[in-house]
N, C-alpha and C positions, 0 to 999 in steps of 0.2 A: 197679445198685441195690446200695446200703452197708447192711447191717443190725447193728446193735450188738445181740446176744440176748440181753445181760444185763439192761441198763437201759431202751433206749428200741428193741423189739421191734417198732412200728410205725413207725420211721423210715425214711427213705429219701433216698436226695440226689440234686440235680438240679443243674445244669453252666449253668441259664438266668438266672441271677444275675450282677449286675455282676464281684461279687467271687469269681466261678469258683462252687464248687460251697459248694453251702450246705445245711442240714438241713430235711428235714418233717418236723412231726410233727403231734401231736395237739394240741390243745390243754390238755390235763390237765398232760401232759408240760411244754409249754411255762413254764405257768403256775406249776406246782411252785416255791415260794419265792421267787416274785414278792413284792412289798411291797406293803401297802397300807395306806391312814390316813397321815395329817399326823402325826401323834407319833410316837414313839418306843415306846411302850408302851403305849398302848389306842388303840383306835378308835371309833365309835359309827355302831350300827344305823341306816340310813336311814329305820327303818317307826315307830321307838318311843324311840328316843334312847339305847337303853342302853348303858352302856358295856362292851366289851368287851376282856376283855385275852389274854393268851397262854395260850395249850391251850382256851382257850374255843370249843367248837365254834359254825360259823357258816356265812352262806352267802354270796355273792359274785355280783357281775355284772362279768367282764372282757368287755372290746368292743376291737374292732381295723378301724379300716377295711380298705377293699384296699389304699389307694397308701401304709399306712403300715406300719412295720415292728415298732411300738410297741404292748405291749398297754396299755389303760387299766382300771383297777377304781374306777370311780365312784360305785361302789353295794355296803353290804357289810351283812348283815342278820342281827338274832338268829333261832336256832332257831325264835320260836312268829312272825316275820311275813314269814318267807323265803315269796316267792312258788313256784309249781308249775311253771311255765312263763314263756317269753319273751311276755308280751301283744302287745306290739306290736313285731314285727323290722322292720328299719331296711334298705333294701335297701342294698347294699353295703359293710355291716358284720357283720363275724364278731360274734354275740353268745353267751356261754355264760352260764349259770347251775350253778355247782357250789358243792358244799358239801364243807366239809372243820374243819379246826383253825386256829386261831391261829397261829403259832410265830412264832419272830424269827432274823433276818439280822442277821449282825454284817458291816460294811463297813467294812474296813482303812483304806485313806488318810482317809476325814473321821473313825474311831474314833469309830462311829456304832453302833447298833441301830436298829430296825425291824421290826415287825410283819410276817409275810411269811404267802403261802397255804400252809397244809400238808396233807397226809392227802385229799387232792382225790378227788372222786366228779361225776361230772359228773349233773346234775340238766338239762339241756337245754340246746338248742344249734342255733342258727338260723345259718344257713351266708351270704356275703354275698348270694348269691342270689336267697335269702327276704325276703318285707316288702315294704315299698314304700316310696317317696323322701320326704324330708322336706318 
């Protein structure tokens, strides 16, 4: 087991990967400046329509099945209609709920911007285990 003790303290690598040895981690970690929204610079609340732009604090639903390697954030929420909890987990998909900031990602070759997850607190978290099948 690899530990990096500055940045990502709960990592660990495992050798069971096609491509040799690859990183665990948490999903906070993960998700860190991940992108999310169609635009460039705001997004909008799935409960209320609002729009939100950069440092706007907000909350988030990233989901990941098991056989993908991909996280998705299909659901991004203002402060007053962020739910509490996962209602209904999905069995064999990671589900989280965290809240955090707005920020933006700048992407070199398309000389792009983008909204990205910052300041991440994890608000819940349904493992693919939990839930039941679609």
């Amino acid at each position: 087991m690899t530990a990096d003790n500055h940045r990502h303290s709960f990592a660990k690598t495992s050798s069971t990967y096609e491509n040799g040895r690859s990183v665990i981690s948490t999903p906070k970690q993960v998700l860190q400046g991940h992108p999310v929204g169609s635009r460039s610079n705001t997004t909008l609340c799935i409960g209320c329509g609002m729009v939100l732009h950069e440092t706007n604090i907000m909350f988030a639903y990233p989901c990941r099945c098991a056989d993908s390697v991909e996280w998705d954030v299909p659901r991004v929420y203002c402060y007053d209609c962020a739910p509490d909890k996962i209602s209904s987990p999905t069995l064999g998909t990671t589900e989280v709920l965290v809240g955090g900031r707005l920020g933006t990602i700048a992407f070199p070759t398309p000389r792009n911007q983008q909204l990205c997850l910052t300041e991440l607190a994890t608000r819940a978290l349904s493992p693919p285990v939990e839930g039941s099948a679609l």
